[in-house]
MIDOSE-1310 file (N, C-alpha, C; in nm, 2 decimals, decimal comma, always signed):
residues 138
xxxx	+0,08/-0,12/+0,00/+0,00/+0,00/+0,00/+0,09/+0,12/+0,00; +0,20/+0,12/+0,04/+0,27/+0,22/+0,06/+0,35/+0,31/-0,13; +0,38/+0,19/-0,19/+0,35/+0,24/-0,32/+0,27/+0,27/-0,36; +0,13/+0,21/-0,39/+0,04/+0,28/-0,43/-0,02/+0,42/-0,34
xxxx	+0,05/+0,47/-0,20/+0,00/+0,60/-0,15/+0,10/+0,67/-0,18; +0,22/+0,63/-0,23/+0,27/+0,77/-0,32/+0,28/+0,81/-0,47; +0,24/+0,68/-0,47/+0,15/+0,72/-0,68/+0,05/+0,80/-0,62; -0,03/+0,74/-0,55/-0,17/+0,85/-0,57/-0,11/+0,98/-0,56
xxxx	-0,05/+1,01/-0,43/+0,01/+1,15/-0,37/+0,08/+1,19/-0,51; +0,11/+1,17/-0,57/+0,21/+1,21/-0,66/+0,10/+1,25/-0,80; +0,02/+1,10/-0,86/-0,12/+1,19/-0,91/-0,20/+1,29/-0,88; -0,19/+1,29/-0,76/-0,30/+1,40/-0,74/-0,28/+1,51/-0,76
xxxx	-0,14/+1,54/-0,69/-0,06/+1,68/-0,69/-0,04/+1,72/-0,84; -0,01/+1,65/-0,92/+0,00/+1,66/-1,05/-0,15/+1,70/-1,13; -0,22/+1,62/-1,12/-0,36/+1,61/-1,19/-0,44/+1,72/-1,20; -0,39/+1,81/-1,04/-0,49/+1,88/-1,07/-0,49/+2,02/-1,06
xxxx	-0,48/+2,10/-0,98/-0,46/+2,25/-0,88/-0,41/+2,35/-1,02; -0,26/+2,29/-1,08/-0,24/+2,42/-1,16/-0,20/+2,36/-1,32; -0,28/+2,27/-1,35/-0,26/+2,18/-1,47/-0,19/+2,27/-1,57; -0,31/+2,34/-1,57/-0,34/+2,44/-1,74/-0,20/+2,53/-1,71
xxxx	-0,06/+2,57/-1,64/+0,02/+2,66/-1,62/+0,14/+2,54/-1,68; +0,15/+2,63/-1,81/+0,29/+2,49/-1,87/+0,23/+2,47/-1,97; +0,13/+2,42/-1,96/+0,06/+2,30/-2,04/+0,04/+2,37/-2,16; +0,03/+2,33/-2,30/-0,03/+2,37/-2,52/-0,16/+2,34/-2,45
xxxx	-0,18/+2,44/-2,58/-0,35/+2,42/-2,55/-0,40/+2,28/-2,61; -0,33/+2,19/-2,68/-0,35/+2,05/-2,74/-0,31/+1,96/-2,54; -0,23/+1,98/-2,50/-0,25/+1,90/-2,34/-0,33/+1,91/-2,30; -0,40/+2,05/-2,28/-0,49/+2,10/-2,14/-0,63/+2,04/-2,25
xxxx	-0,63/+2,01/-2,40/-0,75/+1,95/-2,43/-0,77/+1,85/-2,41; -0,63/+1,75/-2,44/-0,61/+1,59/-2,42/-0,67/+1,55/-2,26; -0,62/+1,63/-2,18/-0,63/+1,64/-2,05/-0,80/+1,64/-2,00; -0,85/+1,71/-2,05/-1,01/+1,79/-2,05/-1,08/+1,69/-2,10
xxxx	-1,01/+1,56/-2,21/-1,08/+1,44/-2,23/-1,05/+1,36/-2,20; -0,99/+1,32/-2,09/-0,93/+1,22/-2,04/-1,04/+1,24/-1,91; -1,08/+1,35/-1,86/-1,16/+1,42/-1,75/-1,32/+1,36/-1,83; -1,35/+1,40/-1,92/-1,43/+1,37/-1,96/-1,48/+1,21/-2,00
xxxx	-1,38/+1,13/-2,05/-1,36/+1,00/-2,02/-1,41/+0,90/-1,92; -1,33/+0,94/-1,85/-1,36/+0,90/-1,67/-1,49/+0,91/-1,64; -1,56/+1,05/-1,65/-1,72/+1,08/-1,59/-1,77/+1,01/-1,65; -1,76/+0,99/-1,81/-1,86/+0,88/-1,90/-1,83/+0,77/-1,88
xxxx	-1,77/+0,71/-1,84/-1,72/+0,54/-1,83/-1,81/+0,54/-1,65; -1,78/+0,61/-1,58/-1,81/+0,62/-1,43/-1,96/+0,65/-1,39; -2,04/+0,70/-1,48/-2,11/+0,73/-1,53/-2,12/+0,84/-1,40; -2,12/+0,97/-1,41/-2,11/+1,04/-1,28/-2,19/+1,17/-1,35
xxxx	-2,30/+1,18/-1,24/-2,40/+1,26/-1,26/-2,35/+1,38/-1,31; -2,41/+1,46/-1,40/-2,30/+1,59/-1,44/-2,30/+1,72/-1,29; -2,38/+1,72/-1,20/-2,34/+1,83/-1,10/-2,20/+1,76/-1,05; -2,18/+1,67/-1,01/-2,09/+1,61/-0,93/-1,95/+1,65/-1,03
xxxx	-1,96/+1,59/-1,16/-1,87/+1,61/-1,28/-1,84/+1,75/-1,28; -1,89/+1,83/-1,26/-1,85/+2,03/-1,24/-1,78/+2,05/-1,15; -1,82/+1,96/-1,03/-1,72/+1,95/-0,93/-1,61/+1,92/-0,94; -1,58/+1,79/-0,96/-1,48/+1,73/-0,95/-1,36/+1,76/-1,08
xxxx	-1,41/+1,86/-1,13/-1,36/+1,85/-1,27/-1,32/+2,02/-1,24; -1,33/+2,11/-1,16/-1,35/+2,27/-1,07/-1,23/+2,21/-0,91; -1,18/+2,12/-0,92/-1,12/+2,08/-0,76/-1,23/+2,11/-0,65; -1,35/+2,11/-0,62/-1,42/+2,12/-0,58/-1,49/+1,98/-0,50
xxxx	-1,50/+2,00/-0,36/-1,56/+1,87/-0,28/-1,69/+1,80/-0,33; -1,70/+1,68/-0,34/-1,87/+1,65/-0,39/-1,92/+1,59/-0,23; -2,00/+1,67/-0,21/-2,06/+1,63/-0,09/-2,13/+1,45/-0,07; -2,10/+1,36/+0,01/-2,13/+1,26/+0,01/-2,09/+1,17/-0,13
xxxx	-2,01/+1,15/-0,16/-1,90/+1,12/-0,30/-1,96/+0,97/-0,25; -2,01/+0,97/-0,46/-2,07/+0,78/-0,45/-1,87/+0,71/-0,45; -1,96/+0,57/-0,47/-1,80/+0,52/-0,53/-1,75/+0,57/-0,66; -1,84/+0,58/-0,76/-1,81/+0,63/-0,90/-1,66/+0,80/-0,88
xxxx	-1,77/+0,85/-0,85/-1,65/+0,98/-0,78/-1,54/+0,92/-0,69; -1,52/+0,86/-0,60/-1,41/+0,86/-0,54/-1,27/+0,77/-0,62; -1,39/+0,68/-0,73/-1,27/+0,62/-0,83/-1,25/+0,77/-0,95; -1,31/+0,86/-0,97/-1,28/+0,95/-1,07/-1,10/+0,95/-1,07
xxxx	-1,04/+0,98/-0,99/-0,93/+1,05/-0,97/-0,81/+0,92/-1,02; -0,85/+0,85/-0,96/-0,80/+0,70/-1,04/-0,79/+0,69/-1,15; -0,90/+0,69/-1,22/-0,94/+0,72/-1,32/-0,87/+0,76/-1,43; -0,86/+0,92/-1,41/-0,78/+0,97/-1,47/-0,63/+0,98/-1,45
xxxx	-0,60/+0,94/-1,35/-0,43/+0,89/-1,34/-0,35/+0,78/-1,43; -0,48/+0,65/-1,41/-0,46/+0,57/-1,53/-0,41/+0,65/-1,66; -0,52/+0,71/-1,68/-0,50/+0,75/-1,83/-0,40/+0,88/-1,85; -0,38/+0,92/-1,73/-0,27/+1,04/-1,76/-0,10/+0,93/-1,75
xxxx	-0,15/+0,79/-1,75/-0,05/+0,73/-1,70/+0,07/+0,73/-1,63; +0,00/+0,84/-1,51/+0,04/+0,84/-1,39/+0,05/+0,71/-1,31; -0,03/+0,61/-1,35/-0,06/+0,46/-1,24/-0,10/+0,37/-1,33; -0,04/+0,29/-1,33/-0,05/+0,14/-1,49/-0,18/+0,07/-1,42
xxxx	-0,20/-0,01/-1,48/-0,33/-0,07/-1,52/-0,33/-0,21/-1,38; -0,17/-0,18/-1,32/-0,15/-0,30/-1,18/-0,13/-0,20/-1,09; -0,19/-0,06/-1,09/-0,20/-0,03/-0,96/-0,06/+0,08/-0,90; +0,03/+0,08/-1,00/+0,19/+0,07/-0,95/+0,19/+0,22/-1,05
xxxx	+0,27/+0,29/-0,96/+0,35/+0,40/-1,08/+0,40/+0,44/-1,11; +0,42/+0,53/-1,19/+0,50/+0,56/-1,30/+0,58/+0,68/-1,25; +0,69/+0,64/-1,16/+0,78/+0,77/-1,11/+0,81/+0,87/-1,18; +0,85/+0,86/-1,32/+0,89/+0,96/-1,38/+0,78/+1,06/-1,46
xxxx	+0,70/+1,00/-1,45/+0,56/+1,05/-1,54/+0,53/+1,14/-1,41; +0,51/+1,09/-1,28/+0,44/+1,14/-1,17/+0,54/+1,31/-1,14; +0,67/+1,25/-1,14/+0,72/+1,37/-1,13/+0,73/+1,52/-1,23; +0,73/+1,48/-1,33/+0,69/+1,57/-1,41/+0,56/+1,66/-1,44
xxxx	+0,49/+1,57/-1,41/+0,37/+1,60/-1,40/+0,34/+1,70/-1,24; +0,40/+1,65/-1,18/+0,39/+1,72/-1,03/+0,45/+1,83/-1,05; +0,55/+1,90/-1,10/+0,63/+1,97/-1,16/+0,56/+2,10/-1,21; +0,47/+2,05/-1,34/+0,42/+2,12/-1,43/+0,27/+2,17/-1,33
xxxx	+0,20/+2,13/-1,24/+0,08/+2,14/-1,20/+0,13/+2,20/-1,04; +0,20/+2,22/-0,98/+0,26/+2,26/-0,89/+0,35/+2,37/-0,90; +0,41/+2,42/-0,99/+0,53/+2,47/-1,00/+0,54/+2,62/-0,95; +0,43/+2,69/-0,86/+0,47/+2,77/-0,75/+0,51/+2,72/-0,62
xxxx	+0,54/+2,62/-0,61/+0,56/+2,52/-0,48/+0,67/+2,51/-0,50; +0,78/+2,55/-0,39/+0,94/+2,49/-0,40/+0,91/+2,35/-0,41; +1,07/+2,29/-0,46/+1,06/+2,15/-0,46/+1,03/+2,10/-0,31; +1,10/+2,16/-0,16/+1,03/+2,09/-0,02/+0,93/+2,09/-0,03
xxxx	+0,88/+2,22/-0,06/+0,73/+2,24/+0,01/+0,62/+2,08/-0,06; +0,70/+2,07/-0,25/+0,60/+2,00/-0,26/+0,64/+1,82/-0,19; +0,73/+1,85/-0,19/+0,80/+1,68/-0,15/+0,76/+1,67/-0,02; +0,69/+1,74/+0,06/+0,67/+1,72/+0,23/+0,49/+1,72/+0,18
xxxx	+0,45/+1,82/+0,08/+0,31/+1,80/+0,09/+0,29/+1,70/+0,02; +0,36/+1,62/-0,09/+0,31/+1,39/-0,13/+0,35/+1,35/+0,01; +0,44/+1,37/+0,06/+0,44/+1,28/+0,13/+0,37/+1,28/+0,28; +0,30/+1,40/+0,31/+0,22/+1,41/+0,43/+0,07/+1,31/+0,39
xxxx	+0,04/+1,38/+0,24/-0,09/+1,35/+0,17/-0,08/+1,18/+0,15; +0,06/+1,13/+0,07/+0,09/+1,00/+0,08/+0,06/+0,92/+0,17; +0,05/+0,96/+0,33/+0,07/+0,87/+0,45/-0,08/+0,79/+0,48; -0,20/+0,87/+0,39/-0,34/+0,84/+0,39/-0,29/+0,70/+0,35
xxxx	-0,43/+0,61/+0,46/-0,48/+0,48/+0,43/-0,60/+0,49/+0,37; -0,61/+0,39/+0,32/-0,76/+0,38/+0,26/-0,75/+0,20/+0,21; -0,85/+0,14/+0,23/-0,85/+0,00/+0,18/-0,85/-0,06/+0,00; -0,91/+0,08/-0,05/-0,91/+0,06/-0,21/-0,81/+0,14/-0,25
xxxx	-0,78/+0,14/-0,37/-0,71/+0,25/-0,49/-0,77/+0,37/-0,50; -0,94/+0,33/-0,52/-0,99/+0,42/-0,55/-1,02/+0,51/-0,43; -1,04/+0,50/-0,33/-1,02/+0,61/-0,19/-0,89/+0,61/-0,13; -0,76/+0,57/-0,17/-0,67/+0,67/-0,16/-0,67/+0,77/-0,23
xxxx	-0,64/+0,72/-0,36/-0,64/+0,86/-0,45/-0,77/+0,96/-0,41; -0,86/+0,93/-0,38/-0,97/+1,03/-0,34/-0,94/+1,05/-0,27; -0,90/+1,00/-0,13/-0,82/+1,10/-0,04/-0,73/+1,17/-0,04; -0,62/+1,14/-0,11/-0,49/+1,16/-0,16/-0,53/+1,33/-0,24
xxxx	-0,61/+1,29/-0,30/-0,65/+1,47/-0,38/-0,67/+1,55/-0,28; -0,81/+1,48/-0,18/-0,84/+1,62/-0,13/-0,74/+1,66/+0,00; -0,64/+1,57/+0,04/-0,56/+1,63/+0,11/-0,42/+1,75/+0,03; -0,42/+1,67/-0,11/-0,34/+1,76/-0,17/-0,38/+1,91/-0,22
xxxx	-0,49/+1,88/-0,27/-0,57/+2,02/-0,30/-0,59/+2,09/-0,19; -0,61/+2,08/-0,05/-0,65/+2,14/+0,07/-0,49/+2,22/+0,06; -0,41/+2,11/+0,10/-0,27/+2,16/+0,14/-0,22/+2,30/+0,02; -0,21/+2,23/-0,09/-0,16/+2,33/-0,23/-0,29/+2,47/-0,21
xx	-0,42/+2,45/-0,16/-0,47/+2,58/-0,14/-0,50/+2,67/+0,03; -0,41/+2,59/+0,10/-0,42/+2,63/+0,24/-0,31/+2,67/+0,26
């Protein structure tokens, strides 16, 4: 578990807060369908999808939303298809979606956010976000 809570920490921080800063406007579209992907496969109501898709909390999150973030890690292949990931993707990516954050700041905020348990994949990484998004906006 302890690999898979620093892939997630590592997707999340990447995935989301300051994507579009870096990013061609051909990424931030790729990106915006890979977002869109997820909700239609997940089938996630569209209020919830404005949320989640805005960094925004969904109050009482079904399972479909708390695997969202998964979701889209897969396919930003941030996290392979066994769960495991992709260090060099994650870092880059954390990089580009972070990058008013010194390198500590962000290497203490994966790894505070990393320390989340959760019994699935899909509610770490759901946890994993909203501790990273809290942190990167607190």
């Amino acid at each position: 578990m302890k690999v898979i809570g620093l892939i997630v920490v590592v997707f999340v921080i990447f995935a989301f807060s300051e994507l579009a800063a870096g990013q061609t406007a051909a990424e931030l579209a790729a990106y915006k369908q890979m977002q869109q992907a997820c909700i239609k496969e997940l089938n996630i109501a569209a209020n919830d999808a404005n949320l989640l898709t805005t960094d925004k909390e969904v109050a009482n999150p079904s399972e479909a939303v708390k695997c969202y973030h998964s979701c889209v890690y897969k396919k930003l292949g941030l996290i392979g298809d066994d769960n495991k990931p992709n260090n060099d993707k994650i870092l880059k990516f954390a990089q580009i979606r972070f990058s008013s954050l010194t390198a500590d700041k962000l290497k203490a905020l994966l790894t505070s956010c990393g320390a989340t348990k959760a019994a699935t994949t899909c509610d770490f990484v759901f946890n994993f976000e909203k501790c990273v998004v809290k942190g990167f906006n607190g």
